[in-house]
C-alpha positions, 0 to 999 in steps of 0.5 A: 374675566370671561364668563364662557373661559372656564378652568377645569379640573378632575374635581369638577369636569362633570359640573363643568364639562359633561353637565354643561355640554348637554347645554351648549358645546364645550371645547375642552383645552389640555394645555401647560404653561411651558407650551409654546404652542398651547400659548398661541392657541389660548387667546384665539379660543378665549377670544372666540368664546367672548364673540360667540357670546356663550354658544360654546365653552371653553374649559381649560385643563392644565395637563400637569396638574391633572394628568389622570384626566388627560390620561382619560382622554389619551392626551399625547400631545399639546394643545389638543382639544376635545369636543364635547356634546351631550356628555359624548367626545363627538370630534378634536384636534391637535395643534394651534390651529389658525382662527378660520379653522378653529371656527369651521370646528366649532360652527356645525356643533354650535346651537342655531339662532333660529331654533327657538323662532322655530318652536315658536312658529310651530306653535303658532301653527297649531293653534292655527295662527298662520300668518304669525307662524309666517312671520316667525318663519320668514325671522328665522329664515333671514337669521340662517338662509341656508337652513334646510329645515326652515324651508321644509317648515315653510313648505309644510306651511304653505301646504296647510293653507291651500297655497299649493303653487307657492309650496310647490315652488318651494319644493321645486328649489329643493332639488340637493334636500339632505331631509329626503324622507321629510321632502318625499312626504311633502311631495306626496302630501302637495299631490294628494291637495293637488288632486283634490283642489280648494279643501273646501271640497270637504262639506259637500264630498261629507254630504253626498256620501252621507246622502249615498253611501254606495256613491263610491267615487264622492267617497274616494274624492273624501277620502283624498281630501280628508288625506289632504287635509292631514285628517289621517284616520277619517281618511284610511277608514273612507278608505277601507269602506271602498275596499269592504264596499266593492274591491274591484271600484276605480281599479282597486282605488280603496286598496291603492289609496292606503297604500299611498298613505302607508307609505306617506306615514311610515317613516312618521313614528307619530303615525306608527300605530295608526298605520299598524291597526288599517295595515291590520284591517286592511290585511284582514278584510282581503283575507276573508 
C-alpha cells in the first residue's frame, strides 16, 4: 500500500485533503471505475507519489460514490484533478495527462529540499557562526542551484562578513532577479560598505566624534558605517544630529543620507516603525 495514495470521501476530505494541503500539496483524483481514461491516469499519479516520497498526496475520490463533493468542485468530466494548497484550489487539469506533464504540475508547488538547510543557515548567522551558515548555504545550493533565494542568502552573507567583492560578483550575475526589492537593498547595502571600506572603521569614527562632536564629516563616515554595518537606528540618529548640527554640511548630507536609508528599509515591514519615528523627526526638525 502506498502511504502517500490516499482515498477520500466527503466524511473525511477535511482531515485528508484541506488539513493536509497545509502540510504538502495534495492532488485530488475524481475518478470512477468504468473510466478508461481515470485508469490510465491512476497508476501514473500512484507511481509519482511513491517517488516523490511524500512531497504531494494523492487523494482519490470515486465520483459515484461521492457526487455531492464533485458537485462542490464542478466536476464535468473525468479524470479531472485538483490541486490543493494551504486549504485553497490554487491550479487543475482534466484528462490522462502524459507523466512529463504531470510532473510540470506539480513541480513548482512541491516543498523545497533546501528549505529547511536554509532556516538552518539563518540561524547559524544570527548567532554570528558564519562559516557554518556558509557551509549550510553552499548545501542547499547544490541540492537547487537555480534557487534564487539561496543566492540572495549567500550575497547577504558575504556582505556581513566584509567580503564585498565576492558579494558584489554575486550581485553581478543576478542580472534577470525575480526578488528585485530584495536584490535593490543588497545593491544599496554593498554601496553603503563599498564607501565606507574595512567596518573596522567603526572605533575610531566612535572616538573622534566623541572627541568632537562638531566634527561633522567623522559623523557622516559613522553614520555610513554603522548603515553598513546594519546598526539602522545608530545610524538615522548620527544622521538627524547632522541635520540638527548644520542643514547645509556636505550639501544636505544629513538629509540625503536618511533618504537613502528610507528607501533601503521601506519595503522591510521589520524596519517599518523605525523608519516611521526619524521620518517624524526628520519631518519635524526641517519644519521648525
Amino acid at each position: 500500500m502506498n502511504p502517500y495514495v490516499l482515498d477520500v470521501s466527503l466524511q473525511d476530505f477535511q482531515a485528508k485533503v484541506l488539513d493536509a494541503s497545509v502540510r504538502v500539496p495534495v492532488l485530488v483524483d475524481f475518478w470512477a471505475s468504468w473510466c478508461g481514461p481515470c485508469r490510465t491516469l491512476g497508476p501514473i499519479l500512484d507511481k509519482l507519489a511513491d517517488e516523490y516520497d511524500g512531497k504531494f498526496i494523492v487523494a482519490k475520490v470515486d465520483t459515484d460514490a461521492n457526487q455531492e463533493l464533485a458537485g462542490h468542485f464542478g466536476v464535468r468530466s473525468i479524470p479531472s484533478v485538483k490541486l490543493i494548497v494551504n486549504g485553497e484550489l490554487v491550479d487543475e487539469f482534466t484528462g490522462a495527462l502524459p507523466e512529463s506533464q504531470i510532473r510540470a504540475f506539480i513541480e513548482p508547488w512541491l516543498p523545497s529540499s533546501a528549505e529547511p538547510l536554509r532556516a538552518e543557515a539563518r540561524a547559524a548567522s544570527a548567532r554570528g557562526a558564519r562559516d557554518e551558515a556558509l557551509a549550510l548555504l553552499q548545501q542547499a545550493q547544490a541540492l537547487e542551484p537555480g534557487n534564487e533565494a539561496i543566492a540572495l542568502d549567500l550575497t547577504e552573507l558575504m556582505l556581513d562578513s566584509g567580503a564585498l567583492a565576492d558579494a558584489r560578483q554575486r550581485l553581478d550575475q543576478l542580472t534577470d532577479g525575480q526578488d528585485t526589492a530584495r536584490i535593490d537593498a543588497l545593491r544599496a547595502r554593498l554601496a553603503m560598505a563599498e564607501r565606507v571600506g574595512s567596518l573596522g572603521e567603526l572605533s575610531a569614527l566612535d572616538a573622534a566624534v566623541r572627541a568632537d562632536p562638531d566634527n561633522l564629516d567623522a559623523r557622516q563616515r559613522w553614520a555610513q558605517a554603522l548603515a553598513a554595518s546594519q546598526d539602522y537606528a545608530r545610524a538615522f540618529a548620527e544622521y538627524l544630529e547632522i541635520v540638527r548640527r548644520d542643514r547645509h554640511f556636505g550639501d544636505d548630507a544629513g538629509r540625503k543620507g536618511m533618504i537613502e536609508l528610507f528607501d533601503l528599509l521601506g519595503s522591510n515591514e521589520l524596519y517599518h516603525d523605525l523608519v516611521r519615528r526619524y521620518r517624524r523627526e526628520l519631518a519635524a526638525l526641517l519644519n521648525c
